[in-house]
N, C-alpha and C positions, 0 to 999 in steps of 0.2 A: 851570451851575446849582449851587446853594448844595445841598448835601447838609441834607435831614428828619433831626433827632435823634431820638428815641426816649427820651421823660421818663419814666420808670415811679417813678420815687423823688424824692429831693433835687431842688429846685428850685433849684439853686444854679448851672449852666449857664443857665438863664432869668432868673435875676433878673439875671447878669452882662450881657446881652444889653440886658436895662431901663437898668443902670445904664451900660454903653456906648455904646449908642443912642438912650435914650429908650423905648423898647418894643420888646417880643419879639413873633413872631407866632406862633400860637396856631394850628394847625388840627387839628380833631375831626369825627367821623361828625357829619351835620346830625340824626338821631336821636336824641342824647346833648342837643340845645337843646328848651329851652320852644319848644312850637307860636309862640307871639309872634315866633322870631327864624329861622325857619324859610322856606323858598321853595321851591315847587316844581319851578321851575326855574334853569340855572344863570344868575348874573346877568353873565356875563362881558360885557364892553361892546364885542362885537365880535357879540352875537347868536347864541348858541350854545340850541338847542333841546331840548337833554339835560335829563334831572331832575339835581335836585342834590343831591348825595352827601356832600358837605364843608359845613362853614363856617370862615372863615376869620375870625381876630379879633383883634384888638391889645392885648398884658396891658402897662399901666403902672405896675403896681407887685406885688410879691412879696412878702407878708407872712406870714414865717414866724415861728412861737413854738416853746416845746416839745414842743408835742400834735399840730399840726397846721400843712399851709401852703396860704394861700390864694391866690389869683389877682385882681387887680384890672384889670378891662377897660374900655378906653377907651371913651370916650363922648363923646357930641356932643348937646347938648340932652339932657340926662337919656338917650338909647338907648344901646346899646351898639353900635359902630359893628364892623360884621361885612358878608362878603361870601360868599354864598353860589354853590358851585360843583361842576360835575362835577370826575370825576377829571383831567379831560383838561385843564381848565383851572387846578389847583392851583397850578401855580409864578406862573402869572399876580396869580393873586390875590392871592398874599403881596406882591409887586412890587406891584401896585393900591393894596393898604392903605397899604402904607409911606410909599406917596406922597402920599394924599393927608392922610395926619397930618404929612407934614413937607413936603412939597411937593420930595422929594426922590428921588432914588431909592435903594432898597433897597440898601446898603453890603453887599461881597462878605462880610463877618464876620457877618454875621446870618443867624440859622436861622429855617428855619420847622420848629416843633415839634410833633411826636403828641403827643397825650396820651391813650391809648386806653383804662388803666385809671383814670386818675385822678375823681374825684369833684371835679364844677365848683359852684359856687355860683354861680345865675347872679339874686342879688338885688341 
């Protein structure tokens, strides 16, 4: 299993990831998302009855300036395409996303990242 980084600053480990791979995966508390992107259970595709704790999200581009840096989340038909999970199913669902934006699987060099104090924009 691919080791959780821990972004508290610089988004420059993430954007490398975008520019690597194509997208970084993203996972945050599911209480840090607008009600809209939220589940109350986990959506793992194997039937898992737990609530769900995480969301799990695909950032396609990293736009940083001088003041500030933002996050650009993938999408599908205008949503933001995200997967929502308990704890017990987090690795899974980084692996889930990857795939089904590239039809591939999840490359041993890609993280899945905390962002626990960061400020999301989720417009």
């Amino acid at each position: 299993m691919t080791d959780r980084t821990l972004t508290p600053g610089p988004m420059s480990v993430l954007a490398g990831d975008v520019r690597d791979h194509g997208y970084a995966i993203v996972q945050t508390r599911i209480e840090r998302t607008p009600a809209q992107y939220r589940a109350t259970r986990c959506t793992d595709h194997n039937g898992c009855d737990q609530a769900a704790t995480l969301i799990t999200l695909a950032v396609d581009d990293v736009i940083e300036d001088e003041r500030s840096a933002g996050l650009s989340f993938a999408r599908r038909d205008g949503a933001i395409l995200r997967i929502p999970v308990c704890d017990d199913h987090r690795t899974e669902a980084s692996h889930d996303l990857f795939y089904v934006l590239t039809g591939q699987t999840r490359p041993d060099g890609i993280r899945a990242f905390d962002l626990p104090g960061q400020h999301l924009d989720w417009s």
